[in-house]
N, C-alpha and C positions, 0 to 999 in steps of 0.2 A: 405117699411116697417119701420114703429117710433120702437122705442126700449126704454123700460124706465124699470128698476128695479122697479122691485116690493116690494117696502116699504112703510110703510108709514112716510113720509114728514111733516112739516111745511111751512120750507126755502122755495125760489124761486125757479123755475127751467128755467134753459138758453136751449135755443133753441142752437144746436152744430149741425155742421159735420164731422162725422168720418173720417179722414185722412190718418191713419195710426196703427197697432195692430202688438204688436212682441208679441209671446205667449213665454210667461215664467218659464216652466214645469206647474205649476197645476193655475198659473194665469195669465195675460197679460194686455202690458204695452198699453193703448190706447191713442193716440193722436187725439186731439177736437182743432178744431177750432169754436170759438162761433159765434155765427149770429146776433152776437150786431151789433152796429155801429164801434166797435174798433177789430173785427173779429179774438181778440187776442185766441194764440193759447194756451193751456191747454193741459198737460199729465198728466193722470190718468191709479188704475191698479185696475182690475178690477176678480173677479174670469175666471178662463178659460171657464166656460161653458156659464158663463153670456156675454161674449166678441160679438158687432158687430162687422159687416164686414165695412171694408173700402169703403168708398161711402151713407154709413147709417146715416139718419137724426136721432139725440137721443135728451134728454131730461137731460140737465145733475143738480145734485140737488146734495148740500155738505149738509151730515151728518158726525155729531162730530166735532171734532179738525181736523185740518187738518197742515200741513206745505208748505208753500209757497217758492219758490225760485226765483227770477226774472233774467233773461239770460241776460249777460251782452252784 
């Protein structure tokens, strides 16, 4: 099963695989590995009902601002 939020976009959308989801009381934290060539990994939070499962191909697309941190 693909999983893609339902909004509407501009931006690209990166091809991911769900790795991992802690649910958060009303939302959750999901971890994306992208299916680039660099298969770098990405955490994102997501509302609780909109949340895949672990193992799920998605479609992942940044809307707005966002913040970046890089893991040292």
């Amino acid at each position: 099963m693909e999983w893609e939020a339902e909004t509407a976009h501009t931006g690209a959308a990166h091809d991911a695989l769900v790795t991992d989801v802690i649910f958060q009381g009303q939302d959750a934290s999901v971890a994306l590995q992208l299916q680039s060539a660099t298969r770098a990994m990405v955490r994102t939070r997501v509302p609780g009902y909109l949340c895949p499962r672990p193992g799920e191909r998605v479609r992942l697309v940044v809307e707005g601002e966002v913040t970046a941190y890089s893991r040292a």
